[in-house]
C-alpha positions in Angstrom: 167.8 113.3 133.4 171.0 114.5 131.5 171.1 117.1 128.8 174.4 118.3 127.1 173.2 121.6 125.9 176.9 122.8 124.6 178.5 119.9 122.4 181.8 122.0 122.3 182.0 121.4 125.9 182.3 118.8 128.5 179.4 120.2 130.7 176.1 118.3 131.4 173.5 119.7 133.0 171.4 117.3 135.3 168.0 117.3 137.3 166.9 114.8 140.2 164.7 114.8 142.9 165.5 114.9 146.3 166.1 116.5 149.3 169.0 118.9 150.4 169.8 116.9 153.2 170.2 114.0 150.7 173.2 116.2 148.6 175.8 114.0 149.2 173.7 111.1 148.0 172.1 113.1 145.0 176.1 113.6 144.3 177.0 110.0 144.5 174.1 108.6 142.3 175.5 111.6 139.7 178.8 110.1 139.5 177.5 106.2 139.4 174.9 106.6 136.9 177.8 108.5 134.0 179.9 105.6 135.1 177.6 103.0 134.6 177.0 105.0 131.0 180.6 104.9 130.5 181.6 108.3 131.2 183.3 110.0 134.2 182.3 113.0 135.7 185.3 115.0 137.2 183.4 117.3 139.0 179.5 118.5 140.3 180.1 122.4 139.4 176.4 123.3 140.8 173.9 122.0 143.0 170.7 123.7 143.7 167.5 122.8 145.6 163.9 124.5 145.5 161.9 123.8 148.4 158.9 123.2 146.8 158.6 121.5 143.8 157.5 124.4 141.6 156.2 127.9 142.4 153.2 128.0 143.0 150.7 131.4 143.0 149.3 131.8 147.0 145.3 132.2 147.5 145.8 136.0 148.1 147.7 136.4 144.4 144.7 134.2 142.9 142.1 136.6 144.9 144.2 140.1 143.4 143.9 138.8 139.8 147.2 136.7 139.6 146.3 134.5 136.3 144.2 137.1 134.5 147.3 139.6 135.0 149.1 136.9 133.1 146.5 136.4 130.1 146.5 140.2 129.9 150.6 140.1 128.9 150.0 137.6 126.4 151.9 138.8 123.2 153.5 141.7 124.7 156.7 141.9 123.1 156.4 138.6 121.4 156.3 136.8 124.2 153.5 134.1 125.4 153.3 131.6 128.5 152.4 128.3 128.4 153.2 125.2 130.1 153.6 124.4 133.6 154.2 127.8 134.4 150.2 128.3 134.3 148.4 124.9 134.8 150.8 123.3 137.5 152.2 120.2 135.6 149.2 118.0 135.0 149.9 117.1 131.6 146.4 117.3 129.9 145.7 121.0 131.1 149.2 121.9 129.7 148.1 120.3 126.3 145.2 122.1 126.4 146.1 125.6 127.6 149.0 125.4 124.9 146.4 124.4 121.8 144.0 127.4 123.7 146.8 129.7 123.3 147.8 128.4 119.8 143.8 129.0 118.8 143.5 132.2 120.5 146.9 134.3 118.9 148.1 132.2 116.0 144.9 130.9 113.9 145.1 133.8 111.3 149.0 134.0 111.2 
């Protein structure tokens, strides 16, 4: 997946899976796919690798309160989490969490 987030600039920003010890190859697969688009990339400016898929919350943090710490910032200073950030990806609890949220802060606005 490509996104081009600044159209006065030639810089792309790009997301793959894969494994550090697969960089090289991540690299090459970069610079074939824009050529097979038609484009050429001059250069990989970044590479970064998380070692897990995506942060998860440990059993101790969900024991202390973790997701109920959370709800309890909702709104503070305008701000309000949904997503992946608290339902771990699967799509339908995202959907849901999100029309919670909407239900729960915004019905009246």
């Amino acid at each position: 997946m490509y996104s081009h987030p600044h159209p006065d600039r030639d810089l792309f920003l790009g997301w793959q899976y894969g494994l550090e010890t697969d960089a090289a190859a991540l690299s090459a697969a970069v610079f074939d796919d824009v050529a097979e688009l038609g484009g050429e990339v001059l250069k990989i400016v970044h590479q970064e690798f998380w070692p897990d898929y995506f942060p998860h919350v440990e059993e101790e943090g969900l024991r202390a309160g973790h997701f109920e710490e959370l709800q309890a910032m909702q709104g503070q200073r305008g701000t309000y989490c949904a997503g992946a950030m608290v339902d771990c990806e699967l799509t339908g609890t995202v959907a849901a969490w999100a029309k919670k949220l909407v239900n729960t802060y915004f019905t009246n606005a």
